[in-house]
N, C-alpha and C positions, 0 to 999 in steps of 0.2 A: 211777143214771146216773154217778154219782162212780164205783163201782167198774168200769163201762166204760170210761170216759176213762183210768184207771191202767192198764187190762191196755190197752189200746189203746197207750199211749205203753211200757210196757214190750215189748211186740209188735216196736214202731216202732225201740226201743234195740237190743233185740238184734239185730234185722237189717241196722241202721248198724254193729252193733260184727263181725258175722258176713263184712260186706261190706266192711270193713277189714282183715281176716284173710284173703280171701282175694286182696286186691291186696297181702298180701305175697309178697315174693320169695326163696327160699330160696338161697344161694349155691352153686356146683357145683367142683368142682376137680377134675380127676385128673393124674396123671403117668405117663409110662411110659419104659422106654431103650428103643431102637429098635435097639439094637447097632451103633449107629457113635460110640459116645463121649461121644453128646449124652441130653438128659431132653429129654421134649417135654411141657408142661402144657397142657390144654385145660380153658376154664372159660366160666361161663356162669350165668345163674339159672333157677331152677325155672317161674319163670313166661315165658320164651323169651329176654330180654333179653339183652342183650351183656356180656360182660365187657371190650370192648376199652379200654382204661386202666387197669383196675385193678391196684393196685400188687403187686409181685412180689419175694420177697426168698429167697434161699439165706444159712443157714447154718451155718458150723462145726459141731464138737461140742460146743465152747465157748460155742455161740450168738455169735461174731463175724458179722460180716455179710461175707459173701464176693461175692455180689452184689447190686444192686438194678437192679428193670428193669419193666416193666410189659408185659401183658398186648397184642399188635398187635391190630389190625383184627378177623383173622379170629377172637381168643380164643385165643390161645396164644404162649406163652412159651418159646423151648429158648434152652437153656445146654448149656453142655461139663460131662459129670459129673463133681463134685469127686472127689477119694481120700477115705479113709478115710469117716466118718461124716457126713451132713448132715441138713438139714431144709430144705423149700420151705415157705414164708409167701405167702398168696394173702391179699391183703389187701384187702379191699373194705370197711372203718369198722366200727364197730362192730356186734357181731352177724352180721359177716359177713366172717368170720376161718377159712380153713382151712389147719390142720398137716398137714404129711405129711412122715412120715419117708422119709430117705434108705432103710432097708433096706427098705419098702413098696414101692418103685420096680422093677420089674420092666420 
């Protein structure tokens, strides 16, 4: 009887701990130039939610911050594209952190 009540409660863990996994939410970012001057970011999570607030930062080669600006409504961020080398920072806390280089940007 004792060894049913362990596989039963081990049974019961792993499908609490399985069911935790999968109400997480992977974070989404992409960019692209549209050829008029500007980046456009569009972002979002894996499990449908919104990104709208989440913070947004351009910069240098230097990594100086050239801009900071967050995410609108619809999930998307454009900026005028800097000269020479950059980086966009899609920042949504910990573990949900995406880099994307300036020469990635197409």
């Amino acid at each position: 009887m004792r060894r049913k009540i362990t596989t039963l409660t081990l049974a019961l863990a792993l499908c609490l701990a399985l069911s935790g996994a999968a109400l997480a939410h992977t974070p989404l970012c992409s960019c692209y130039a549209p050829g008029d001057g500007t980046v456009v970011c569009e972002g979002g999570f894996s499990d449908g939610s919104s990104a709208a607030g989440t913070a947004m930062k351009v910069l240098d080669a230097g990594g100086a911050t050239i801009l900071e600006g967050q995410m609108d409504a619809h999930g998307e961020f454009v900026f005028d594209k800097p000269e020479g080398d950059y980086t966009v920072i899609f920042d949504a806390g910990e573990g949900h952190i995406i880099t994307i280089q300036g020469k990635d940007i197409f």
